[in-house]
PAZA-959976 format. One line per 4 residues: for each residue x, y, z of C-alpha. Coordinates in nm, 4 decimals. Layout:
<atoms>
X Y Z  ...
</atoms>
This chain:
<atoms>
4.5818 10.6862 8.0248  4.8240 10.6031 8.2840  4.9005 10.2503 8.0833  4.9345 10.4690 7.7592
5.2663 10.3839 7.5331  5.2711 10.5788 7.2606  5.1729 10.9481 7.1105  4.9376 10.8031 6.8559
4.7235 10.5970 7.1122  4.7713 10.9560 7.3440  4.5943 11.1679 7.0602  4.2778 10.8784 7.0188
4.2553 10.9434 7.4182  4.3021 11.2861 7.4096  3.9912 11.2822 7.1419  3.7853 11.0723 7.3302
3.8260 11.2806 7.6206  3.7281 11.5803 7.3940  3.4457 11.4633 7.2342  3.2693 11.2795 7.5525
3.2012 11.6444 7.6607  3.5525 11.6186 7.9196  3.7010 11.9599 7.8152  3.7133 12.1092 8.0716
3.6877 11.8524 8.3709  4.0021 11.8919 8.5921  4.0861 11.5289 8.7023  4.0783 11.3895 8.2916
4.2297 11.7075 8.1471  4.5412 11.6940 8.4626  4.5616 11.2886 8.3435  4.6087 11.4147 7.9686
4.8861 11.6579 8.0433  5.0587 11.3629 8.2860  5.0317 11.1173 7.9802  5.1625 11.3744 7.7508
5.4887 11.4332 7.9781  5.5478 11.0802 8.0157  5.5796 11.0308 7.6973  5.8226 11.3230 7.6196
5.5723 11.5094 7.4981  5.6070 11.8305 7.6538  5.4958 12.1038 7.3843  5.1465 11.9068 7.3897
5.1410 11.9068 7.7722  5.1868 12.2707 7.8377  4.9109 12.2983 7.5339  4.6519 12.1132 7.7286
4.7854 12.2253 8.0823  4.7298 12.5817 7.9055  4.4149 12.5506 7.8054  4.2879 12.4638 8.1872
4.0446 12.6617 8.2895  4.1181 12.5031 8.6623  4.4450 12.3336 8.7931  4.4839 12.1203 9.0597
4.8244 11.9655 9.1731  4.8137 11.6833 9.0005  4.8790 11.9111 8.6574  5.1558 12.1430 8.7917
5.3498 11.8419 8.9315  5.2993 11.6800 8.6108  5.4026 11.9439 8.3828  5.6814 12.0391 8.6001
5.8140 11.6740 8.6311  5.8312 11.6917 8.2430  6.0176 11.9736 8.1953  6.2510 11.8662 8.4352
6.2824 11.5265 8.2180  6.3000 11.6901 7.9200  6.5813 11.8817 8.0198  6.4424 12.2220 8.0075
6.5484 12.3123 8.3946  6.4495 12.7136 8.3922  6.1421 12.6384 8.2257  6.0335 12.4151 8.5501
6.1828 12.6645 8.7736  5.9831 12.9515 8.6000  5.7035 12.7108 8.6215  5.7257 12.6233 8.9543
5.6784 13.0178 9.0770  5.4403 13.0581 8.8741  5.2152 12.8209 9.0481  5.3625 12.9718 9.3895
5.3004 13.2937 9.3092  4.8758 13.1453 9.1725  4.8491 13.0706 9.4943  4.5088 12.8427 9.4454
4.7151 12.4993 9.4651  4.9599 12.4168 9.7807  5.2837 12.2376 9.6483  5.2989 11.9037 9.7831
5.5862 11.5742 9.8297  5.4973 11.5745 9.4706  5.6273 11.8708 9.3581  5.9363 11.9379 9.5502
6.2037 11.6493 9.4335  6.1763 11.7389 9.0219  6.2223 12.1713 9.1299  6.5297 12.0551 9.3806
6.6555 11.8311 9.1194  6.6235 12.1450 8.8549  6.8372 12.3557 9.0897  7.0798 12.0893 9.1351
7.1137 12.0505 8.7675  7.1318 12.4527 8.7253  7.3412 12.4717 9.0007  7.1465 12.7397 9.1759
7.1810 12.7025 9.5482  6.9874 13.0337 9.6433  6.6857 12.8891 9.4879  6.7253 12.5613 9.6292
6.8097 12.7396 9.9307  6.4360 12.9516 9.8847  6.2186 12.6049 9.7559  6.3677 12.4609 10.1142
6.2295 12.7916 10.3152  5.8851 12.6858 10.1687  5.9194 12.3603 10.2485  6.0142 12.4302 10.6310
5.7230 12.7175 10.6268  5.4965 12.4136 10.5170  5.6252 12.1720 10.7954  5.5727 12.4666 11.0575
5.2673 12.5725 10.9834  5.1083 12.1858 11.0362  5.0518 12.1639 10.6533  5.2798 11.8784 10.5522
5.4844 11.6408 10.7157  5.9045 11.5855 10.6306  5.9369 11.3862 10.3286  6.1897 11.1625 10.2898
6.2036 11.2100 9.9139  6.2279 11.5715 9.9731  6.5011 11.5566 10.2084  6.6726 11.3409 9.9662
6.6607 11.5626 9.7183  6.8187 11.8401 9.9224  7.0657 11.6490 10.0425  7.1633 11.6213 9.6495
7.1048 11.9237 9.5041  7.3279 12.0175 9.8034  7.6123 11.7841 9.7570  7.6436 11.8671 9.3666
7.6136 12.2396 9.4263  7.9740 12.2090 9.6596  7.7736 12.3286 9.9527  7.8439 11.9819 10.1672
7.7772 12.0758 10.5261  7.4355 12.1748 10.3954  7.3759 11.8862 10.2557  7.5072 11.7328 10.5719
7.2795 11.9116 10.8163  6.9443 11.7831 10.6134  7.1125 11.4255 10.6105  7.1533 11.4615 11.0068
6.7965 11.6085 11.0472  6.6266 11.3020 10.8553  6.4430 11.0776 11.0458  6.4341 10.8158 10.8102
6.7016 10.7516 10.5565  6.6808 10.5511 10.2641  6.9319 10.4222 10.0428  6.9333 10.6912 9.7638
7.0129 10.9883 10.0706  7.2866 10.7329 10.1033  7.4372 10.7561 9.7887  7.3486 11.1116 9.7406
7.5670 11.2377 10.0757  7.8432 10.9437 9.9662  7.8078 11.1218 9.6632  7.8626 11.4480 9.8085
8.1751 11.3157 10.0520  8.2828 11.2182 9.6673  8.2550 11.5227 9.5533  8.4267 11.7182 9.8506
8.7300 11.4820 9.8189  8.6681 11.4202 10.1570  8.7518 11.0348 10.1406  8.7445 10.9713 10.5166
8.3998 11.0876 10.4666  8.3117 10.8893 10.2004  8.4661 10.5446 10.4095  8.2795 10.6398 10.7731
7.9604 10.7256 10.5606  7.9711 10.4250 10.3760  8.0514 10.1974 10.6868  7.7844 10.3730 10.8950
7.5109 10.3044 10.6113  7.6062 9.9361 10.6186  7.5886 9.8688 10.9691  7.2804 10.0785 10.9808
7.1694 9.7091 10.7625  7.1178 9.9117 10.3969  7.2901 9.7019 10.1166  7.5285 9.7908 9.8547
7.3405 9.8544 9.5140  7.5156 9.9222 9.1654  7.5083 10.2822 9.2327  7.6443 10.3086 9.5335
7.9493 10.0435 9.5063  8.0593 10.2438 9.1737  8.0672 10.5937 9.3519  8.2809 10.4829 9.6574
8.4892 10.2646 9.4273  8.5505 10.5277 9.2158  8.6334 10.7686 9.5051  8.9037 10.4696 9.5922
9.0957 10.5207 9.2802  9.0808 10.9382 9.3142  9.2543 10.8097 9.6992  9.5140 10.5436 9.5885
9.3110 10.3857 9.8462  9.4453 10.0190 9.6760  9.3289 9.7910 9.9776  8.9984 9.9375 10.0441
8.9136 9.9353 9.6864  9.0346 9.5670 9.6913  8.7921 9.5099 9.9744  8.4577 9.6981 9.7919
8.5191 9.4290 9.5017  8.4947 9.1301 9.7106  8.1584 9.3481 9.8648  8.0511 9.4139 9.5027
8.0624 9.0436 9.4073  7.9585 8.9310 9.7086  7.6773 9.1646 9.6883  7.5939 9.0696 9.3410
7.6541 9.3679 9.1439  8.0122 9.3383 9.0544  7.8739 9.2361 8.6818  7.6787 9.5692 8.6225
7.8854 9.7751 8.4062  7.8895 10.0815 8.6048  8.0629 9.8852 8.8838  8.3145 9.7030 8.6152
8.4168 10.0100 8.4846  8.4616 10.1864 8.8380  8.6299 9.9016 8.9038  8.8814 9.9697 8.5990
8.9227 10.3017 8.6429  9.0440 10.2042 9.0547  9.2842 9.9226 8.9329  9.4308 10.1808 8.7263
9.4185 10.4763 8.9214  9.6329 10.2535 9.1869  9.9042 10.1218 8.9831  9.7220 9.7309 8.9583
9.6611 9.7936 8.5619  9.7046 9.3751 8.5458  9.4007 9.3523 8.7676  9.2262 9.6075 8.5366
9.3489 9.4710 8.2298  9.1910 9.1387 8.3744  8.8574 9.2564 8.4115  8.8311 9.4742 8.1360
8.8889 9.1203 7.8841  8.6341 8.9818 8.1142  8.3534 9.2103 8.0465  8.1308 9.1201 7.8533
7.9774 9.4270 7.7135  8.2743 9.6473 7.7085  8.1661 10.0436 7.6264  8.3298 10.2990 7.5467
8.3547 10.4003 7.8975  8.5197 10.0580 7.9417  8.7890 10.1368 7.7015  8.8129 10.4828 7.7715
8.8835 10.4022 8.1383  9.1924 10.1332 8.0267  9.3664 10.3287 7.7912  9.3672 10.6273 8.0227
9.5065 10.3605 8.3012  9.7968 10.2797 8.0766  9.8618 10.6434 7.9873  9.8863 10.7618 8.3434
10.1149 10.4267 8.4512  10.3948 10.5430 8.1467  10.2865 10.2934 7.9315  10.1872 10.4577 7.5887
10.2662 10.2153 7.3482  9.9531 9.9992 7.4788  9.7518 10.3170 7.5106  9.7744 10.3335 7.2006
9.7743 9.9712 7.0541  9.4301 9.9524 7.2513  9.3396 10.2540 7.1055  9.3201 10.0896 6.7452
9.2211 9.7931 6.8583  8.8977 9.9936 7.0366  8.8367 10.1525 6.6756  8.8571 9.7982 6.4667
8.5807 9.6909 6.7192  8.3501 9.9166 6.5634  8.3387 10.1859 6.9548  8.3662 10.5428 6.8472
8.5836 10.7032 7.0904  8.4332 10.9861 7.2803  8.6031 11.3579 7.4092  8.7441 11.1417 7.7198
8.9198 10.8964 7.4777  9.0349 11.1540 7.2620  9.1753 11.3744 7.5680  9.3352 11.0089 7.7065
9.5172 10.9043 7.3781  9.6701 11.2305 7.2678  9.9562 11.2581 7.5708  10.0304 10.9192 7.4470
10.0705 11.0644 7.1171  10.2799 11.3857 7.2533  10.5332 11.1642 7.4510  10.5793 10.9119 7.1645
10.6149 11.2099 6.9651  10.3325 11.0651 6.6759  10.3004 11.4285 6.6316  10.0715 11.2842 6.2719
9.8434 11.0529 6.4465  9.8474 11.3556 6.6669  9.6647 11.5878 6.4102  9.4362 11.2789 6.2543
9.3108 11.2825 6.5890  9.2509 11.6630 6.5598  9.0696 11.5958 6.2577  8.8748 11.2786 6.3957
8.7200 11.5381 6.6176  8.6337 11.7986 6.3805  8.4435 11.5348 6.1640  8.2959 11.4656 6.4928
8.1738 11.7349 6.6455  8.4304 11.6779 6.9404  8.6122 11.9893 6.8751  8.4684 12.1197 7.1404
8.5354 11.9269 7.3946  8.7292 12.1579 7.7124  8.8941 11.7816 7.7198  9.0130 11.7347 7.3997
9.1050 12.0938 7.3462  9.3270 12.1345 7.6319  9.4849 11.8299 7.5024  9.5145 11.9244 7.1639
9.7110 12.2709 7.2912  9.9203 12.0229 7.5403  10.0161 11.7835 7.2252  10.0993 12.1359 6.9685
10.2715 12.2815 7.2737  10.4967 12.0041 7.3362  10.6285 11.9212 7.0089  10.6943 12.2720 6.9803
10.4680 12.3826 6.7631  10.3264 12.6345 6.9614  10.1631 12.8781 6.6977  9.9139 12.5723 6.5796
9.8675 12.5711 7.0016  9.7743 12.9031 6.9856  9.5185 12.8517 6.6980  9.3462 12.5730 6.8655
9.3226 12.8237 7.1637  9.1602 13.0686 6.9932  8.9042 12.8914 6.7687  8.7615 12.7683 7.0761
8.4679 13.0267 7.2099  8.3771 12.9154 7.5390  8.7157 12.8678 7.6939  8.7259 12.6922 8.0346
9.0082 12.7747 8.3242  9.1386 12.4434 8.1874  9.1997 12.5583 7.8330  9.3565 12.8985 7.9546
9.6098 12.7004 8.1791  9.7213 12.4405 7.9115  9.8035 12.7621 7.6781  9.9812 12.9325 7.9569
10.1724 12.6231 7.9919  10.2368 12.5750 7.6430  10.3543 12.9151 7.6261  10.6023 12.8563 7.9292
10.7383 12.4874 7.8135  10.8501 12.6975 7.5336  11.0460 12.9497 7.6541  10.7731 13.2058 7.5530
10.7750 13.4161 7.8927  10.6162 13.7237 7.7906  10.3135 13.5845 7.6216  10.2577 13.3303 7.9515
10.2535 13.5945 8.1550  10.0370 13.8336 7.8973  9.7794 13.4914 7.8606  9.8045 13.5211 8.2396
9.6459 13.8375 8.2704  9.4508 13.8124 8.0037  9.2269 13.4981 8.1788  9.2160 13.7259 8.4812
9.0478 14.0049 8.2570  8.7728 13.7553 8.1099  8.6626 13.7071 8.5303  8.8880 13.4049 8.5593
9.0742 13.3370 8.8640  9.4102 13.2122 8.8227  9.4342 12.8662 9.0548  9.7141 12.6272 9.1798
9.7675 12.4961 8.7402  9.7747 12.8183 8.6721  10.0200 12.9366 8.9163  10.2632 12.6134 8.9242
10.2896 12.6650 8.5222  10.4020 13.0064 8.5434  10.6412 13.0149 8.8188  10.8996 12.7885 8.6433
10.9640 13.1675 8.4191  11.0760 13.3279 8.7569  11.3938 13.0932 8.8264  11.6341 13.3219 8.6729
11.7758 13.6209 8.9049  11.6152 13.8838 8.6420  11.2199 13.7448 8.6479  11.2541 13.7085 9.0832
10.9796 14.0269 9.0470  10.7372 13.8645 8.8705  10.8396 13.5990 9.0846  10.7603 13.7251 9.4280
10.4297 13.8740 9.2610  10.3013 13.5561 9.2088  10.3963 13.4680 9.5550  10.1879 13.7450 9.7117
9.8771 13.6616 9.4838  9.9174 13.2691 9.6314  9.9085 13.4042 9.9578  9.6197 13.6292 9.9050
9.3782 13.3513 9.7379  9.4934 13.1146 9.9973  9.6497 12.8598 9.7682  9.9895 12.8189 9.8798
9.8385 12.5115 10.0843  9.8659 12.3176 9.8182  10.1783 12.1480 9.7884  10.3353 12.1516 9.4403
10.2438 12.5235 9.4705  10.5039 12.5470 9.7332  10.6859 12.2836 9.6084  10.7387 12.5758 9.2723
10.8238 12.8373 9.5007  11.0713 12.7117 9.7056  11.2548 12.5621 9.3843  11.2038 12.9228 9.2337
11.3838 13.1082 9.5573  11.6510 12.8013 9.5613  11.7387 12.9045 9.1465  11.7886 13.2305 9.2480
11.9838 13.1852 9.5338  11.7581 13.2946 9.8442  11.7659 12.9877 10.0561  11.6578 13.1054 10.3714
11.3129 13.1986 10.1766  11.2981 12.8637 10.0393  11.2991 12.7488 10.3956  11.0911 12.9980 10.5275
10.8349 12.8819 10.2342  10.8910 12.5294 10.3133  10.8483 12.5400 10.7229  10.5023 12.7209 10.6656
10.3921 12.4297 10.4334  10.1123 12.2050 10.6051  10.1731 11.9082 10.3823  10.5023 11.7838 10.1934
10.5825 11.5147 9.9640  10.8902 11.3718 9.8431  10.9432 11.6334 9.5290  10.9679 11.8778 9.8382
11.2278 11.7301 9.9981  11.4428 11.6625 9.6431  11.4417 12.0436 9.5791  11.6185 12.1551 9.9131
11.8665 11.8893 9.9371  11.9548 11.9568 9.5932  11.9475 12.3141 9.6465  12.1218 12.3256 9.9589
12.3563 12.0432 9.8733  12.4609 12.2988 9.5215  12.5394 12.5750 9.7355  12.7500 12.3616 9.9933
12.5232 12.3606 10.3011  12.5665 11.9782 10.3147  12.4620 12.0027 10.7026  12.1641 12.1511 10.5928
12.0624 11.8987 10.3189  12.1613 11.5795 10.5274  11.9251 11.7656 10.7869  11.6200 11.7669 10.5636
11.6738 11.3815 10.4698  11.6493 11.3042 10.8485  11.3152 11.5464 10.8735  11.2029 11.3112 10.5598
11.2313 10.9988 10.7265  11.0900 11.1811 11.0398  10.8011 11.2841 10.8508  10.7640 10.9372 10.7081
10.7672 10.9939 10.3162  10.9279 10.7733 10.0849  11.2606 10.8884 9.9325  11.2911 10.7935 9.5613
11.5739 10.7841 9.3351  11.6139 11.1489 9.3000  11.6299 11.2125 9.6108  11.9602 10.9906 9.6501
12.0851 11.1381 9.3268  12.1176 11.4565 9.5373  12.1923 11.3286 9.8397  12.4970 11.1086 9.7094
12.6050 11.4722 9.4832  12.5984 11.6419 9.8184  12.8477 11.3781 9.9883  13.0450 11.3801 9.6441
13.1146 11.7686 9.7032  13.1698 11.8092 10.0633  13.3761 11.4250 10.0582  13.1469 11.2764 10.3000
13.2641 10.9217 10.1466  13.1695 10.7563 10.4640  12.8111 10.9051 10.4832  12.7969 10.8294 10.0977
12.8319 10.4943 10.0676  12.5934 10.4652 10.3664  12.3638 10.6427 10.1778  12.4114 10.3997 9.9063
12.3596 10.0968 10.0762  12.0772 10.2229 10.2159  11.9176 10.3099 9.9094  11.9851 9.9422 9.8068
11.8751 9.7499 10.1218  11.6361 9.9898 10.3316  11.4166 10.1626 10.0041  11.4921 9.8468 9.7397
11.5746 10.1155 9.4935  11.8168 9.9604 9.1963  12.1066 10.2498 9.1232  12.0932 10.4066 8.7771
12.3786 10.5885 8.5961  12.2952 10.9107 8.8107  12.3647 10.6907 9.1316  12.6993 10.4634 8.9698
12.8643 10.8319 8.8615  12.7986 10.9824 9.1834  12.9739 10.7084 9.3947  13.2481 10.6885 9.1129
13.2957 11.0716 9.1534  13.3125 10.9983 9.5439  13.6017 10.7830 9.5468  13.7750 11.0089 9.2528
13.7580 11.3448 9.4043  14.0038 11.1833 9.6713  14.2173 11.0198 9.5264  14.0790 10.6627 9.5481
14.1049 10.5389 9.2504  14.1311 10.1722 9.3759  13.7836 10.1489 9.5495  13.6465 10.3537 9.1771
13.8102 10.1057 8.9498  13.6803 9.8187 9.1972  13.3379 9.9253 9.2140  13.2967 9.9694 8.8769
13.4227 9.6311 8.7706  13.1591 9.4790 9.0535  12.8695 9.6781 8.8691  12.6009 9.4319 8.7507
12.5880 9.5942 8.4125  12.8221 9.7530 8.1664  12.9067 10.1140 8.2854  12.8414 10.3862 8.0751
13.1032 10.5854 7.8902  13.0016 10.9085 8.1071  13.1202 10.7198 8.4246  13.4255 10.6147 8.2571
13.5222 10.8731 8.1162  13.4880 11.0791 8.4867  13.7334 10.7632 8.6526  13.9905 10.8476 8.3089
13.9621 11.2349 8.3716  14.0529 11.1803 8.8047  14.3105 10.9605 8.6638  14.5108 11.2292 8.5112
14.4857 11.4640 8.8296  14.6094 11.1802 9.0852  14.8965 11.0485 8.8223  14.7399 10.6724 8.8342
14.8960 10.5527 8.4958  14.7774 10.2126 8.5804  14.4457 10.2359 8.6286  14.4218 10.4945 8.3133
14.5610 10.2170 8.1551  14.2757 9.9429 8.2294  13.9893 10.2571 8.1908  14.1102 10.3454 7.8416
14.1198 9.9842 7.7307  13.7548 9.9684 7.8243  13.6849 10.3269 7.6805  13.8003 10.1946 7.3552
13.6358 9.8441 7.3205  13.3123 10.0424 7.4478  13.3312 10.3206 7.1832  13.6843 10.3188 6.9941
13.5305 10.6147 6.7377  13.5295 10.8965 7.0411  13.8052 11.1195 6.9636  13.7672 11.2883 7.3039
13.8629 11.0132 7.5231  14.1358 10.9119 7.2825  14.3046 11.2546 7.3240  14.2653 11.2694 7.6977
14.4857 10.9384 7.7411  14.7010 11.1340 7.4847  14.7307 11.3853 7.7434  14.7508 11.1700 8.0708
15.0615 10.9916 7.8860  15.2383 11.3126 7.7867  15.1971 11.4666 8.1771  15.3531 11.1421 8.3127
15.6220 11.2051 7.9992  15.5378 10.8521 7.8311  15.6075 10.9762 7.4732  15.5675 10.6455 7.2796
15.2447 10.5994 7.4426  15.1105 10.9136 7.3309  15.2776 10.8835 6.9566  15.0827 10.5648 6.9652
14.7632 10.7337 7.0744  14.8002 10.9623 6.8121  14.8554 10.7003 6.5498  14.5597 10.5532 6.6280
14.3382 10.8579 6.6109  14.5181 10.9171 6.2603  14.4289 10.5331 6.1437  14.0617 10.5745 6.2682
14.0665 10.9312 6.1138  13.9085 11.0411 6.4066  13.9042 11.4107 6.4464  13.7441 11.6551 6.7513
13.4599 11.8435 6.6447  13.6295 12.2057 6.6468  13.3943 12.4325 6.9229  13.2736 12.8096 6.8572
13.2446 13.1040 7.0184  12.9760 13.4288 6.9895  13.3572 13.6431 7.0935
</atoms>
């Protein structure tokens, strides 16, 4: 029986063992209902396990093992009391890892918690002995359930550990986001002399990528090869998924064309690397290229390909991937839904949004958040705040998504209510911790004018990142407090985080207003030499506007015939208009000539020269200004007014 392979040869057993007179003997009967559940078989197991007159352990474990296998989780539970409750077998080592494993899969701790009460009665009372597979399976159902120091305390209690309590607290550290947990565990289980199995090295590369962690996950590839298992596809795909995760999407591209037996993970895994590093055009090149292959894309696929879609604005590809899903029974998906309501909401068509919403019955936290911030991308603030509520009502609690979607509505003066409501609710459910939560309330108070709350907001804030820092130097540089924002730059690079190029967009505006030219163009050159950051327009105009405010023209017109490429019009056309204020004929001169040869069809700029001539009272100038606007047949679009 034990060697049996399929249900036909089961049903000749099961008939010999019926008609040699075995009915109803215990140990031949048990090995039927095993050989059943092996097989899959459950309905005939719980038949034959039914018709026992007498059970003995080796029938309950097997019939509950089965259900577990099959899936049916509350049916093994149920089981399992039951045969508690019969009292005339003792579960044994046997019986506890598939009812753990059922709670795990159920998620239901307190009966975990209860099956682990037994187990400790057992070890008290001298009737059985800790069990390594046992204790494993804690540890597991433990780690999965979110309850980590649980899990923790049975992994500290074990006396012997083997490598699958390993992977299960790793796991668990995984889980928790805890990655200093996940590196100490994983260094302690190696010098403890346990190798690195496929398992393992995929689960704490994986928890690499979720880190940025790029040099540690650099480090676990040379393990995984050197260990051998760097060519099982659950560690090649991990592996993928890192690369991408941490910016290295040559590496990943690398070993995805070396694997061998790509699967749809494998794709999956790239295309979402190149979506989340800005580069949707190969997102979606790889995208066909996955479905000329003959892979059908799964719900992750879908929900990786459609922002790629939305921000190349293939708003039709869009919906034949709506409909690829509905042939495919994806529509579903929490994924591909939320995506699908992301995609509607941000081309604007935020009715078809809606519909998607709404056709979906079992909506997610996820779903409710991507139509809240559909509803707010479009200016809809009413029905964001009513879809709000209205996930609150269905026993959902609104979290840090939620929250950081909505307050973007409350940076006008009149919504500051609503505003400061949604402050007090972050404060009560204890997420204001998380940064871009504060990060949308201090740029709220800053819109609206209340600085001092911004700061108040931002001095409570446990951890800050460079989109922190942007908003009040901004914000404080707008409303002239220039002391203030050059204050929070030093507190940046006392804090140690990287300031991007935003962050000297509003620095350099700051400087530019208050004509801090010498604290400017140190600014600049330190943007250039100590962060390696190459100036954009934003930057140029800023340090153009620097010099022109007052009055040096010179050092303008001399920067911006060093830049290494062609200047925009915009920056131009701010030297041209400080030309006319400080009466500098000459260099209006060499500005328009450039203005013209750049784009001679602007009637605007054509006009202001007009004007710069006729204040310094050069009359054939501007006639010949005007001639040339009447040759081109240029003419100003005429503005309007609601008055």
């Amino acid at each position: 029986m034990q060697s049996c392979s399929s249900f036909e040869e089961a049903r000749k057993l099961h008939a010999v063992v019926l008609v040699g007179g075995h009915r109803y003997g215990t140990v031949l009967v048990a090995q039927l209902v095993r050989m059943y559940a092996k097989l899959g078989e459950v309905g005939q197991a719980l038949r034959v396990f039914d018709g026992m007159p007498r059970r003995n352990s080796f029938a309950w474990n097997a019939v509950i093992k089965g259900l577990v296998d099959a899936g049916r989780f509350s049916d093994a539970l149920e089981m399992f009391w039951e045969m508690v409750n019969d009292g005339s077998v003792a579960a044994d080592g046997f019986t506890y890892p598939p009812v753990i494993k059922a709670c795990a899969m159920l998620g239901a701790v307190e009966e975990g918690m209860k099956v682990q009460e037994i187990v400790e009665a057992d070890i008290s009372r001298g009737n059985a002995r800790h069990n390594v597979f046992v204790q494993c399976a804690l540890v597991d159902m433990f780690a999965k359930c979110g309850c980590f120091e649980e899990a923790r305390n049975v992994f500290e209690s074990m006396q012997v550990r083997d490598l699958a309590s390993w992977t299960a607290m790793i796991g668990g550290a995984v889980h928790a986001d805890d990655w200093l947990d996940v590196v100490n565990l994983f260094n302690h289980m190696r010098s403890e002399g346990f190798g690195v199995d496929s398992v393992i090295a995929a689960t704490v590369i994986s928890a690499c990528g979720r880190a940025g962690e790029l040099q540690v996950g650099t480090a676990l590839h040379g393990c995984a090869v050197k260990s051998g298992v760097s060519g099982d596809l659950c560690v090649s795909n991990a592996l993928i998924d890192m690369y991408c995760k941490c910016g290295y999407i040559e590496m990943a591209d690398c070993l995805f064309w070396s694997t061998n037996s790509k699967d749809v993970v494998s794709w999956s895994s790239l295309i979402a690397g190149y979506s989340q590093n800005g580069m949707n055009n190969v997102s979606v090149s790889l995208f066909c290229e996955m479905i000329s292959s003959g892979i059908n894309p799964n719900s992750s696929t879908l929900a990786s390909i459609l922002p790629c879609l939305s921000e190349l604005k293939l708003i039709r590809n869009g919906k034949e991937i709506h409909c690829f899903s509905l042939r495919h029974g994806l529509e579903r998906s929490v994924f591909v839904v939320s995506a699908l309501i992301d995609l509607y909401s941000r081309q604007g068509l935020i009715m078809v949004a809606r519909t998607v919403f709404w056709l979906m019955p079992d909506k997610d936290l996820a779903i409710w958040n991507s139509m809240v911030a559909g509803y707010a991308l479009n200016g809809y603030s009413d029905s964001a705040f009513c879809t709000f509520r209205s996930l609150q009502k269905v026993g959902f609690r609104p979290d840090h998504v939620t929250v950081v979607s909505v307050l973007p509505l409350c940076n006008r003066q009149y919504m500051l209510i609503q505003g400061k409501e949604l402050h007090a609710y972050v404060v009560k459910h204890c997420i204001s911790s998380v940064c871009s939560v504060s990060n949308a309330l201090i740029d709220m108070y800053c819109n609206c004018g209340f600085l001092e709350v911004a700061k108040e907001v931002f001095q409570l804030m446990t951890e800050r990142n460079t989109v922190t820092f942007n908003i009040l130097i901004s914000s404080f540089g707008k409303h002239s407090h220039e002391d203030q924002a050059l204050l929070f730059f030093d507190l940046m690079k006392r804090d140690r985080i990287t300031p991007d190029k935003v962050t000297f967009v509003a620095l350099l505006s700051c400087c530019s207003h208050a004509g801090l030219i010498d604290k400017g163009l140190h600014l600049y050159h330190s943007m250039l030499q100590d962060y390696n950051i190459s100036p954009e327009k934003e930057h140029y105009s800023c340090i153009v506007d620097l010099y022109s405010r007052y009055g040096k023209l010179d050092e303008a017109w001399c920067f911006i015939s060093n830049m290494a490429e062609e200047p925009e019009i915009d920056i131009l056309g701010g030297l041209l208009g400080a030309c006319r204020v400080h009466n500098r004929m000459d260099i209006a001169e060499l500005v328009g000539k450039r203005i013209f040869e750049q784009n001679p069809n602007d009637p605007g700029y054509h006009i202001l020269l007009s004007n710069i001539y006729a204040d310094a009272g050069m009359w054939s100038d501007v006639t010949r200004i005007r001639n040339m606007i009447q040759e081109r047949n240029l003419t100003k679009e005429t503005g309007n007014s609601f008055t």
